[in-house]
C-alpha positions in Angstrom: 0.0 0.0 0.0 1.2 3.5 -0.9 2.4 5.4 2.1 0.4 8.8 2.4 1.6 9.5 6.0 2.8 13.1 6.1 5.5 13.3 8.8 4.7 16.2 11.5 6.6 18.1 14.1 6.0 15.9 17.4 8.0 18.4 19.8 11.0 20.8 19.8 13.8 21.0 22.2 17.5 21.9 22.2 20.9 20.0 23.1 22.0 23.1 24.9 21.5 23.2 29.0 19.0 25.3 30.5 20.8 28.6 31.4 22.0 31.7 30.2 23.8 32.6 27.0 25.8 35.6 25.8 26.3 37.0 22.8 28.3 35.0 20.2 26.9 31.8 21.8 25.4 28.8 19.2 22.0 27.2 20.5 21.2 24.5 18.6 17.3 23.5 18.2 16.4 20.4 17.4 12.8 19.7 16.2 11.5 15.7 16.2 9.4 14.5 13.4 7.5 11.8 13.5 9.1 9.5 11.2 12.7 10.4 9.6 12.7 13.2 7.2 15.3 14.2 4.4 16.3 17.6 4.3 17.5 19.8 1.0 18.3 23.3 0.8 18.2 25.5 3.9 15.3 25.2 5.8 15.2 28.1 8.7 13.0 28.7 12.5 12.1 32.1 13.2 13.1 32.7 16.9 11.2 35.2 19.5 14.8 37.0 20.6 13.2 40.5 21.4 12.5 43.6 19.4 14.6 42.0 16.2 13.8 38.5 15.5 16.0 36.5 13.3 16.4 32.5 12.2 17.8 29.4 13.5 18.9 27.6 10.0 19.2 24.3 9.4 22.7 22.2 9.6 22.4 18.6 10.4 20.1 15.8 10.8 18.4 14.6 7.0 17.5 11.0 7.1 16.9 11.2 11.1 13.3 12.1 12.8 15.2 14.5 15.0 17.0 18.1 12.7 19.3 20.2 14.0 18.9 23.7 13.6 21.8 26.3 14.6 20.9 29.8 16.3 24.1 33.0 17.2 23.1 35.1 19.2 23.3 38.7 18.2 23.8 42.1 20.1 20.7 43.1 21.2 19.0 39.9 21.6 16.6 38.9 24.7 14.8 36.2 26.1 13.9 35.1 29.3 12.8 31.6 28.2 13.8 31.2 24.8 11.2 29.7 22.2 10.6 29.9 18.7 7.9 32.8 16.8 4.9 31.2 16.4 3.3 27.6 15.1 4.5 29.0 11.9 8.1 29.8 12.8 9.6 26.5 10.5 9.9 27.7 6.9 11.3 26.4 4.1 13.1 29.0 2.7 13.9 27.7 -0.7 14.2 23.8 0.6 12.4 21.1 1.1 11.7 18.5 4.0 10.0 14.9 2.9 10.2 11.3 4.3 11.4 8.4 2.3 8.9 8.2 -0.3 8.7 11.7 -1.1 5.3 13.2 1.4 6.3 16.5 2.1 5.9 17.3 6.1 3.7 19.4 8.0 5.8 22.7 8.9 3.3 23.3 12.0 5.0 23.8 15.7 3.6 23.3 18.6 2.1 26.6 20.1 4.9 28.6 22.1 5.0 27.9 25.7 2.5 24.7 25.5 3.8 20.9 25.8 6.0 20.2 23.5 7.7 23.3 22.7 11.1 24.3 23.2 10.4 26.6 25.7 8.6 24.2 27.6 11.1 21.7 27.3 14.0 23.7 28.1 14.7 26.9 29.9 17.0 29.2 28.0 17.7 32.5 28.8 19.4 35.1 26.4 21.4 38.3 27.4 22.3 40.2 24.3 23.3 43.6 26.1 27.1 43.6 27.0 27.5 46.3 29.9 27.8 50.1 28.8 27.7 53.5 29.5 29.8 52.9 32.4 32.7 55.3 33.4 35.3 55.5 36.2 37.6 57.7 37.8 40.1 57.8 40.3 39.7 59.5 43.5 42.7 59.2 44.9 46.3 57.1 45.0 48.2 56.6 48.5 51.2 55.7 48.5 52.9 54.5 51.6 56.2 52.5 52.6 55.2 49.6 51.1 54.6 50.5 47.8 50.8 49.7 48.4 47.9 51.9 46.7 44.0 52.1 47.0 41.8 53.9 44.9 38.1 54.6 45.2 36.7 54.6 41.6 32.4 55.3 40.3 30.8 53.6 37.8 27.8 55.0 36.4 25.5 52.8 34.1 27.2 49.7 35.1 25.0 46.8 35.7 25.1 45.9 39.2 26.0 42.6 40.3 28.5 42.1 37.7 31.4 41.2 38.0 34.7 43.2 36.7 38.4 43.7 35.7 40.6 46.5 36.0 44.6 46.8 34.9 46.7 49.3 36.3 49.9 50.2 34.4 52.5 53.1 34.6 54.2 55.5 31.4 57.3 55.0 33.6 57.8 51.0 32.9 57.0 48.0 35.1 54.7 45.3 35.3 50.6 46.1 35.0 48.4 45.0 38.0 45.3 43.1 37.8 42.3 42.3 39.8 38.9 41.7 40.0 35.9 41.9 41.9 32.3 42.7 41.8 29.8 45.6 41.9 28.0 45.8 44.7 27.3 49.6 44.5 27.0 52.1 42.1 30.0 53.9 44.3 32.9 51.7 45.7 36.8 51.3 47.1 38.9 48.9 45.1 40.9 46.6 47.4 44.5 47.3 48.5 46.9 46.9 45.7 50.7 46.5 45.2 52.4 48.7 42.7 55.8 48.2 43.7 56.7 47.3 40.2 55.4 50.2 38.8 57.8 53.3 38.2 57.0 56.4 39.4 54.6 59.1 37.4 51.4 58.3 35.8 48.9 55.3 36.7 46.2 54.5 34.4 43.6 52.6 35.7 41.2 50.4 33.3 37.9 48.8 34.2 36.2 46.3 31.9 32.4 45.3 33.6 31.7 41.4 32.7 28.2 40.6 33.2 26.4 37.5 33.8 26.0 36.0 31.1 29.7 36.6 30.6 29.0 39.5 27.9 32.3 41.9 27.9 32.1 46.0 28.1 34.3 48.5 26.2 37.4 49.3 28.9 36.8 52.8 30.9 39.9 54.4 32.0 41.1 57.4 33.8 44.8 58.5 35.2 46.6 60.0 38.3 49.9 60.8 39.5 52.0 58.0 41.1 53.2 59.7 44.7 56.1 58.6 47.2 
């Protein structure tokens, strides 16, 4: 008997952990047919990433009931659980997905958010906003016998609870310093540094905010005086 069985989407999910993801990061979503299904050309799912939507495309899978579809996210991306546009969201764009025999599947997803879908099935958060608009500046640099310094710096625009670097160097030679630590507060002290290596006359210091999601800021910097 002649096999008129069109193979349909039974459920969509992804082979990435539940979590959060930065920019630059590759989701891959993989949508389960109900029989295997043979894949030509380049196939595409519309994803709900915020204000600017754009597709996962196809990249692995024909001749298996389970496709794998490949997603990068972009600046400016968001979503708190990450799931596809609509029932509609699977396109062909130019290709073609059939089973064995040639019946061309049913494109239909299950509705976003309900059983079955990927955000349902996984929870996947996106962060598409590197820190910015952030500043710092130096307060003051004490010096005292021990060639120790502290310096009270304010970052303004910084996400708080981030975490952060900062590099101090000198235009008189000698090793940088590096350190790290989190923001707390809008307003802070940095902890107590050693600058022994660093020659006498001007300090820069440089703070680059990482947040969460491990999404990296443009460096801030300002300058002082190195004192004895």
């Amino acid at each position: 008997a002649a096999d008129t069985i069109l193979p349909r989407v039974n459920s969509v999910s992804s082979s990435a952990s539940n979590g959060l993801y930065k920019i630059g990061d590759i989701l891959n979503i993989n949508p389960t047919f109900s029989e295997a299904v043979f894949v030509s050309g380049a196939p595409a799912i519309l994803m709900e990433t915020g204000t600017s939507d754009a597709s996962a495309t196809y990249s692995a899978g024909s001749g298996a009931s389970t496709l794998n579809f490949a997603y990068q996210i972009r600046s400016g991306d968001t979503a708190t659980d990450l799931d596809y546009n609509s029932v509609n969201a699977l396109s062909l764009n130019g290709g073609a997905v059939v089973d064995d025999v040639g019946n061309a599947a049913v494109l239909t997803l299950p509705v976003p958010g309900a059983v079955n879908s990927l955000g349902a099935n996984k929870s996947i958060q996106i962060d598409g906003f590197a820190p910015s608009g952030y500043s710092v500046a130096i307060d003051q640099v004490l010096i005292n016998e021990d060639n120790e310094t502290a310096f009270s710096y304010v970052l303004s625009g910084a996400e708080i609870g981030t975490t952060y670097q900062y590099q101090i160097t000198s235009s008189g030679g000698g090793s940088a310093v590096v350190g790290n630590g989190a923001v707390s507060t809008a307003t802070q002290n940095s902890p107590t540094i050693n600058v022994s290596s660093l020659a006498q006359g001007l300090l820069t210091l440089s703070v680059t905010l990482t947040d969460f999601a491990g999404n990296i800021g443009t460096a801030a910097t300002d300058t002082v005086t190195k004192q004895y």
